[in-house]
Structure formats: structure tokens, C-alpha cells
C-alpha positions as CSV (number, residue, x, y, z in Angstrom):
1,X,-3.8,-3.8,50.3
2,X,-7.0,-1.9,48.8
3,X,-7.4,-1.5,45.2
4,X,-5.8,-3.0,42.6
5,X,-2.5,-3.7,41.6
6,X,-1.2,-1.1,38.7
7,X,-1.6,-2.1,35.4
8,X,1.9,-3.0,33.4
9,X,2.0,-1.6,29.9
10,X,4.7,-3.0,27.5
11,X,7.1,0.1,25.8
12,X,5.6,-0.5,22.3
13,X,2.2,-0.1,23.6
14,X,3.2,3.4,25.1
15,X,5.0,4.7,21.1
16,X,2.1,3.2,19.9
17,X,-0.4,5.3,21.6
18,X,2.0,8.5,21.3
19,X,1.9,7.7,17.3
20,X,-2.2,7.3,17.6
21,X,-2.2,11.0,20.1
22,X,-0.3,12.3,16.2
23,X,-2.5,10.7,13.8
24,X,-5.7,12.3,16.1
25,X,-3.7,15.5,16.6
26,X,-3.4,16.0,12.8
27,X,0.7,16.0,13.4
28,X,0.7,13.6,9.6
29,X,-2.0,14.0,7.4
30,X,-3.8,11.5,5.9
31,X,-1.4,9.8,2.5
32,X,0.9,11.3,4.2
33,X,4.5,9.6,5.0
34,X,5.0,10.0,9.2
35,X,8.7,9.6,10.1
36,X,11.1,6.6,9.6
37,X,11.2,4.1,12.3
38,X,15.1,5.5,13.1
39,X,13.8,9.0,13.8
40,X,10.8,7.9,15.7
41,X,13.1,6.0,17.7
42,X,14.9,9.1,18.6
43,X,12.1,11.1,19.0
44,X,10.8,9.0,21.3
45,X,14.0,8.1,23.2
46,X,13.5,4.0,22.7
47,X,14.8,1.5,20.5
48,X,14.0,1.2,16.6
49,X,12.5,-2.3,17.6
50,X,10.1,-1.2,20.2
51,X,9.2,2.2,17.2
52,X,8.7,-1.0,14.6
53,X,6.4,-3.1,16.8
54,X,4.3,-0.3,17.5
55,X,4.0,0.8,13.8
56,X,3.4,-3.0,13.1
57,X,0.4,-3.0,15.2
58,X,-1.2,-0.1,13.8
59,X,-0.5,-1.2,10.3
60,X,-2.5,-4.4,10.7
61,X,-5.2,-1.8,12.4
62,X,-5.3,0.3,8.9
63,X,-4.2,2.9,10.6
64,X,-0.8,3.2,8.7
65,X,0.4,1.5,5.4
66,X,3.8,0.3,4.6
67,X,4.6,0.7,1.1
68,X,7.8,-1.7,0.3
69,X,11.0,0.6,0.1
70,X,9.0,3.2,0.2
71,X,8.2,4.4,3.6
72,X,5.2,3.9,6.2
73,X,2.5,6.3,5.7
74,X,-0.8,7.3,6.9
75,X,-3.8,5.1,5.8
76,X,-6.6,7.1,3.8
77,X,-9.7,6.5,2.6
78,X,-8.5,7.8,-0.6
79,X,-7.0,4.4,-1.7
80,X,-8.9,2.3,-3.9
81,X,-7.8,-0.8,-1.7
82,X,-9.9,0.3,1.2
83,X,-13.1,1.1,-0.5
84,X,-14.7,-2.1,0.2
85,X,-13.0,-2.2,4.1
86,X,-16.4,-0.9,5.1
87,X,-18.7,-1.8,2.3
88,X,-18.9,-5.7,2.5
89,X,-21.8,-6.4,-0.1
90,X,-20.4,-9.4,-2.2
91,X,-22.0,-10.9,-5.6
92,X,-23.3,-14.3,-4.8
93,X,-20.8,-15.5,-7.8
94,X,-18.2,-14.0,-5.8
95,X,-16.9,-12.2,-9.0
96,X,-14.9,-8.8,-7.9
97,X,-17.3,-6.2,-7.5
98,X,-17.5,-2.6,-8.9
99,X,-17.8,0.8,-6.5
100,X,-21.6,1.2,-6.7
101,X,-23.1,4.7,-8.0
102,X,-24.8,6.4,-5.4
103,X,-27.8,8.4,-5.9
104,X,-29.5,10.7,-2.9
105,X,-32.9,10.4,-2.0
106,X,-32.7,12.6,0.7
107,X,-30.9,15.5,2.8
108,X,-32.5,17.4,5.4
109,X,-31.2,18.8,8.9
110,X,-33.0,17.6,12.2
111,X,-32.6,17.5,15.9
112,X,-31.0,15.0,17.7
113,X,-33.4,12.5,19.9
114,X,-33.7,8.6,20.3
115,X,-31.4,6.1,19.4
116,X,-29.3,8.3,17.1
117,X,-28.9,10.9,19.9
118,X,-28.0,8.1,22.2
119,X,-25.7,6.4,19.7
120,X,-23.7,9.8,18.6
121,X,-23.3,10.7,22.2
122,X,-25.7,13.8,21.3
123,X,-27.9,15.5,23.8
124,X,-31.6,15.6,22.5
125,X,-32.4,18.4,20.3
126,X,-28.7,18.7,19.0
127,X,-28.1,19.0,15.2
128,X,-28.3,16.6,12.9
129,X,-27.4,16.0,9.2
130,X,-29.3,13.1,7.4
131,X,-28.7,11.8,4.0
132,X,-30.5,9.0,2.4
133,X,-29.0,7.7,-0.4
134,X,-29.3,4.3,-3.1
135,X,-26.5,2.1,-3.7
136,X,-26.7,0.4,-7.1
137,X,-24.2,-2.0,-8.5
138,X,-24.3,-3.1,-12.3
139,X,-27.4,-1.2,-12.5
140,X,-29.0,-2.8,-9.9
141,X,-30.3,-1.1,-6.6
142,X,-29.1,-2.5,-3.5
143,X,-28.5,-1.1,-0.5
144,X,-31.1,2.1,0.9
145,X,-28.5,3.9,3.7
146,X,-29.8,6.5,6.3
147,X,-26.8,8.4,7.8
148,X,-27.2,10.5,10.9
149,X,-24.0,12.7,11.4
150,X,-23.4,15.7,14.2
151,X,-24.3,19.1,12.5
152,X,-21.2,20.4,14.7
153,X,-18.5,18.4,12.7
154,X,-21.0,18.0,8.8
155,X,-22.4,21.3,8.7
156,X,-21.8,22.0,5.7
157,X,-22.2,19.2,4.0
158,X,-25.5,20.1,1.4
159,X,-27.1,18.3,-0.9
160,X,-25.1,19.7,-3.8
161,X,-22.2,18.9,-2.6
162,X,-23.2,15.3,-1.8
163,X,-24.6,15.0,-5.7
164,X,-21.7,16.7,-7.2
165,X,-19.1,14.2,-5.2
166,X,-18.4,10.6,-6.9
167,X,-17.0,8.2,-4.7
168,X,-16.1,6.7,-1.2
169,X,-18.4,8.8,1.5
170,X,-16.1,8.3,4.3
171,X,-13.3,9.9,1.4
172,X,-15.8,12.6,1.3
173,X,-15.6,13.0,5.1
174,X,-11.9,12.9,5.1
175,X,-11.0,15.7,2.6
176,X,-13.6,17.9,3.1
177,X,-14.3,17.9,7.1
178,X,-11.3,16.1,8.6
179,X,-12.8,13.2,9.9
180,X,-11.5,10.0,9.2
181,X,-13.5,7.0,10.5
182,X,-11.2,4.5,11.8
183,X,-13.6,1.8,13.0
184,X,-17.1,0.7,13.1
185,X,-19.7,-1.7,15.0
186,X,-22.1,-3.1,13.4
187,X,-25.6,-4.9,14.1
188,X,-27.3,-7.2,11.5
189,X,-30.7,-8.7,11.6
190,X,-33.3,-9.9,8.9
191,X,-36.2,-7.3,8.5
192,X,-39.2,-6.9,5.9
193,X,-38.9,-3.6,3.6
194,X,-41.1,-1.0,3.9
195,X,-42.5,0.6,1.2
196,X,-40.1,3.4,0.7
197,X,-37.3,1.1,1.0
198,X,-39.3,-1.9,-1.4
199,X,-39.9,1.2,-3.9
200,X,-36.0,2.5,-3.8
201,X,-34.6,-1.5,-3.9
202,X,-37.4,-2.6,-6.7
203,X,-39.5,-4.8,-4.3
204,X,-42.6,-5.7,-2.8
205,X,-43.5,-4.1,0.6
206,X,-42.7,-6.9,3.3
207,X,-40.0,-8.9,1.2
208,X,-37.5,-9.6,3.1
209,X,-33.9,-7.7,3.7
210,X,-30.7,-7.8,5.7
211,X,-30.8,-4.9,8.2
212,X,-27.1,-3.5,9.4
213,X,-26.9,-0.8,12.2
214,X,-23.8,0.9,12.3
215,X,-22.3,3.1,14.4
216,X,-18.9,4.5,12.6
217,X,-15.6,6.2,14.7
218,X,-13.1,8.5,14.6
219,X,-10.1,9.0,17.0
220,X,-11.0,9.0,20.6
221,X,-13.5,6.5,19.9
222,X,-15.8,9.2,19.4
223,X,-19.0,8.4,17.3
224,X,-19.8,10.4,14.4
225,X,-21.7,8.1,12.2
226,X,-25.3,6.3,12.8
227,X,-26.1,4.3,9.5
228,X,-29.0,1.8,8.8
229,X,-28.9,0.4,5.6
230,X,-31.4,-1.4,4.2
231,X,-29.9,-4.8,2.0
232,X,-31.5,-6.3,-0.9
233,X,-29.9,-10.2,-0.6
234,X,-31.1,-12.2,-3.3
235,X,-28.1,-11.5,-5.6
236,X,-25.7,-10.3,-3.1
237,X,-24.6,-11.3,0.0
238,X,-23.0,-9.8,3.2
239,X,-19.5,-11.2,3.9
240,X,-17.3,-10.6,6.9
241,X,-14.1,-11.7,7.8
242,X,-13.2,-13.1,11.5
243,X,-10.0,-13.3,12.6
């Protein structure tokens, strides 16, 4: 026979997309409770087992949160326990680190081209917002971010909007334009500072720092974030989990 043989999905796999199509579709907003495993289950015509594997799944994807006797409920960057799910810049005494104060260096608009065109899935000469901003834990500067976002879905975000907010970014994103990045991939390799980024990070031109590329997603997988951020490494260091 040509082709290939169709693909079996298990049932759980199916709710579970059909609670992801919600979450995109704005059907439960984020904080917000979505419906008990029970009414999901009748919703969706299967049984409250095959609702509680799915909602497992997503759970352990940060997509939901279940709260113990209280309910499972949309994750949000809101939530002081997911500040540091994208920010992984860890003191080399491995003490618990503060949120870092964030000061912009830079807003402008441009025109898509290159790699962030390419990244963003942006034909050239689209619009772009671009912030460039200082991280700076404990008084100490150390991380110099360039963030590329689509002018169709950040339009308004301004430069006084980004010094008047304190905070997660990506909480910024949530409440005020609707996007909620889900996932990211990242690319890290050793680089030498230039002399804007030495002058921001309190270096010499050419010392060394920890390069990380990353390109941030909504639902859909769609791309909406290009960031390069520049890391100053000799007191902190970058720390990943694999599992």
C-alpha cells in the first residue's frame, strides 16, 4: 500500500489538545480556574480519567496549576513562582536570588530584516519594536537584553510604559497585550563584550560574556520574541535543568 499507515493518538492526547485550542482561544483567562475534571469530562463526552491525564500533562508543561483543594487553574506569569522559569541567572553561592531592577537603555521602532525577521516569521521590512534594557541584581549590572517583538501584536508598547512598569516583562506582555509566552529556545555561546555592552555591564571592551539567543512562543508555536542578552558570568552563573 502507498503512504503511510495513520497515525494512532491516545484519547487524552485528543482532551488535551481541545483544552490547549481553549487556553489559545482565550475560553479561561490567565489565573483563571478552567472547569473541574467532572465537567470537562462531560463536556468532552470521555471519562474523568482520560480529562485528568490530560490536565496532568499540561500541568507539568506550566500550562495549568493545581492548587491543592482548590481547583486547577490557568498558569500566569503573574505568579511569583514563575519569575525565574525563564530568567535562569544564579549567584555562584547559589543563595536565592532577588527579581533584578530593570532599567531601559533603549526603545525605538524598526523594520523587520535578517535574522530577527527570519526568526519571528516576519517578512522584511515589517514592524518591529526593540527595547534594550539592563538587568541588575544587588546593585550589580548583569545581563544587557535586546528584544525584537512584531509591531502587529507590541504596538503600543512605549517607552513610558516600559519605565513606568516594575516587574516580570513576559507579565507585562500578558496583561497588557494578551500574549502569554509558553515556551522558549534558546542558544548559548561565549562571546567578548562590545563596548556598549562592556559600558552597560561595568567592563572592559573584549572581556568575555555568556551569549543566549532566544526565540520566545506563544500558542500555535508562533514566535513573538527574539532576545539576545548579553551575560556578565564572573559572579553569576547560567543554570538549566534537564530532565
Amino acid at each position: 500500500m502507498p503512504g503511510s499507515a495513520p497515525t494512532f493518538r491516545p484519547l487524552y492526547s485528543q482532551i488535551k489538545s481541545l483544552i490547549m485550542e481553549g487556553l489559545a482561544g482565550g475560553a479561561w483567562a490567565p489565573g483563571a480556574p478552567i472547569p473541574s475534571e467532572a465537567e470537562l469530562a462531560r463536556r468532552y463526552k470521555v471519562s474523568q480519567g482520560t480529562v485528568r491525564k490530560a490536565v496532568e500533562e499540561l500541568a507539568q508543561e506550566h500550562h495549568l496549576v493545581r492548587r491543592q483543594g482548590r481547583g486547577t487553574f490557568v498558569a500566569t506569569h503573574a505568579e511569583e513562582r514563575t519569575q525565574f522559569r525563564f530568567l535562569r541567572l544564579c549567584r555562584d553561592d547559589d543563595q536565592p536570588e532577588t527579581y533584578p531592577e530593570t532599567r531601559l537603555l533603549e526603545w525605538r521602532r524598526a523594520r523587520a530584516a535578517g535574522e530577527a525577521a527570519r526568526l519571528l516569521n516576519l517578512k522584511p521590512g515589517e514592524g518591529l519594536v526593540v527595547v534594550r534594557r539592563l538587568l541588575v541584581f544587588d546593585g550589580e549590572p548583569a545581563v544587557v537584553d535586546e528584544i525584537s517583538l512584531p509591531a502587529s501584536i507590541f504596538r503600543r508598547l512605549d517607552a513610558e510604559l516600559l519605565n513606568r512598569y516594575r516587574g516580570s516583562l513576559y507579565k507585562l506582555f500578558e496583561t497588557e497585550f494578551g500574549t502569554r509566552m509558553i515556551r522558549a529556545e534558546e542558544r548559548i555561546r561565549a562571546a567578548a563584550a562590545d563596548g556598549a555592552t562592556a559600558s552597560a555591564l561595568g567592563m572592559r571592551r573584549g572581556d568575555p560574556v555568556l551569549r543566549v539567543d532566544r526565540v520566545a512562543f506563544t500558542y500555535a508555536d508562533r514566535p513573538v520574541e527574539f532576545r539576545r542578552g548579553m551575560y556578565r558570568t564572573d559572579r553569576r552563573h547560567y543554570r538549566n535543568q534537564l530532565v
